[in-house]
Backbone as numpy.savetxt, mean C-alpha at the origin, in Angstrom:
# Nx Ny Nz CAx CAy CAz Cx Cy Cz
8.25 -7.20 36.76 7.44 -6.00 36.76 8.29 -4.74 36.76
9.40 -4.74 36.93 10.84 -3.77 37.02 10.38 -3.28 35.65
10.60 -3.67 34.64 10.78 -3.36 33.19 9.42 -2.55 32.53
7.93 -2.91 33.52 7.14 -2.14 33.08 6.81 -0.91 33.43
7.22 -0.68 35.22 7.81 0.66 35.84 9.08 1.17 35.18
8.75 1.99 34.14 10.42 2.44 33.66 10.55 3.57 33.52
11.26 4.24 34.11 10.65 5.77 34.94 11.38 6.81 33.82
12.18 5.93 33.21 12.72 7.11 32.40 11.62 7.41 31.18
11.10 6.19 30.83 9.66 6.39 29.63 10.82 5.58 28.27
11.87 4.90 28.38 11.94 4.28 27.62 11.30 3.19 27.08
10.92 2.22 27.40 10.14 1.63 26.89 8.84 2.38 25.95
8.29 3.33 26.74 7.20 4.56 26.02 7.81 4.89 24.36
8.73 5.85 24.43 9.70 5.51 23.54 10.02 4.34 22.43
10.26 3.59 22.79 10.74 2.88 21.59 9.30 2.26 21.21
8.73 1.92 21.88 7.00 1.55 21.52 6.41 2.58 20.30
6.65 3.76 20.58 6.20 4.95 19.67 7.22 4.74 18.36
8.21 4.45 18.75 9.39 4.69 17.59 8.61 3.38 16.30
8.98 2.31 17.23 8.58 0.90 16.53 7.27 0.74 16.06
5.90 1.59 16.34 5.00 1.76 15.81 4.91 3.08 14.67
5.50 3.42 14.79 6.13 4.57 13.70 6.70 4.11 12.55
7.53 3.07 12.28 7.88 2.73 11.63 7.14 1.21 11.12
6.31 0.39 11.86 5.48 -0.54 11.20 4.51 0.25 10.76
3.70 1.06 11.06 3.09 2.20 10.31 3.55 2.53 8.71
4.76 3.46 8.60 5.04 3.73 7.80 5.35 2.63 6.45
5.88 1.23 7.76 5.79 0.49 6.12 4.59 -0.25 6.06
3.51 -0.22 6.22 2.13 -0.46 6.24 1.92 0.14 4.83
2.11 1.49 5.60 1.52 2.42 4.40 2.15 2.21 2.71
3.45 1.97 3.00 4.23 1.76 1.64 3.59 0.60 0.86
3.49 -0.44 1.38 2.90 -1.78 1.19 1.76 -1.39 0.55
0.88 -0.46 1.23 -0.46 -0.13 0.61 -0.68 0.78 -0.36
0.67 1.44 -0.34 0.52 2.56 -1.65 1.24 1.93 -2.33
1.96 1.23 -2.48 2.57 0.29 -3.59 1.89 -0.78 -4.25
0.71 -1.44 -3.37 -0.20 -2.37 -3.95 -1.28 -1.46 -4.98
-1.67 -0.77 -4.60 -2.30 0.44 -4.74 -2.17 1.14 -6.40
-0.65 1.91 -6.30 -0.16 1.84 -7.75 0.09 0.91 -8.53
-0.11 -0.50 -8.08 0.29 -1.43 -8.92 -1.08 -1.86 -9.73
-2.03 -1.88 -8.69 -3.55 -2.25 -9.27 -3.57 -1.15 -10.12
-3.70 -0.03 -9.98 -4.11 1.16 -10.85 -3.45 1.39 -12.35
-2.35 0.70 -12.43 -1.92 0.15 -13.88 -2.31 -1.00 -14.58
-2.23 -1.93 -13.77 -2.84 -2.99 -14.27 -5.09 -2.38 -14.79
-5.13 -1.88 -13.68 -6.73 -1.74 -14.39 -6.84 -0.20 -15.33
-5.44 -0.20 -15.74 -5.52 0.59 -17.13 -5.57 -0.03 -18.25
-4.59 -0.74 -18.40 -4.04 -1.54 -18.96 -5.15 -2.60 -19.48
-6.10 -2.94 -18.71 -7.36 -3.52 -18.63 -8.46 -2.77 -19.78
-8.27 -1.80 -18.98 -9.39 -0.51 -19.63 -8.56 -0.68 -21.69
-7.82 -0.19 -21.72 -6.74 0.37 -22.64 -7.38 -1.17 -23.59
-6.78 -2.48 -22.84 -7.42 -3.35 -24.26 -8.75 -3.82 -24.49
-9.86 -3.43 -23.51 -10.66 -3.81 -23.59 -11.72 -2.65 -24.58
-10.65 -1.48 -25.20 -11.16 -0.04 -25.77 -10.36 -0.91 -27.09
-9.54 -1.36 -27.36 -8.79 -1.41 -28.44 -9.73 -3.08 -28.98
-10.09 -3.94 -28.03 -10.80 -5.00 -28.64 -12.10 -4.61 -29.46
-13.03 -3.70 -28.38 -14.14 -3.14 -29.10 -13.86 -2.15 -30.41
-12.95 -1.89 -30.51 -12.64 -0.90 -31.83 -12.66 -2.16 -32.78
-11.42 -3.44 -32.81 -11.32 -4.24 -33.27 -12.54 -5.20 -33.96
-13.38 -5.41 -32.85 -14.93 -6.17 -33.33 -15.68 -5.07 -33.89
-15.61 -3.53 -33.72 -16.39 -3.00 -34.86 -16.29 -2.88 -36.07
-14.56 -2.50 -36.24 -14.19 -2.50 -37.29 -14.49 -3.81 -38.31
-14.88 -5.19 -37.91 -14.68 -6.29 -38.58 -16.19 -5.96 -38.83
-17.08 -5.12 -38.16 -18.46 -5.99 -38.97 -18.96 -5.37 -39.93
């Protein structure tokens, strides 16, 4: 119980630090998944505009 009385507030400290930084790469993770979908459902968009041109043009 020594270690949870810690008068200086270190433990406080590094708790904040270490949630600061799983945070931040949370966020990366999610803005990186994020931009990755958002190309891919262009990319989506983009041939699914170029197929319908394709089947009009044929009829």
């Amino acid at each position: 119980m020594g270690s949870i009385r810690n008068e200086q507030g270190a433990m406080l400290v590094t708790a904040i630090i270490l949630l600061f930084f799983v945070s931040l790469f949370l966020f990366s993770i999610v803005s990186w998944h994020d931009s990755m979908y958002r190309s891919f459902d262009s990319l989506e968009t983009y041939y699914e505009n170029e197929t319908m041109k394709i089947m009009k043009r044929d009829e």
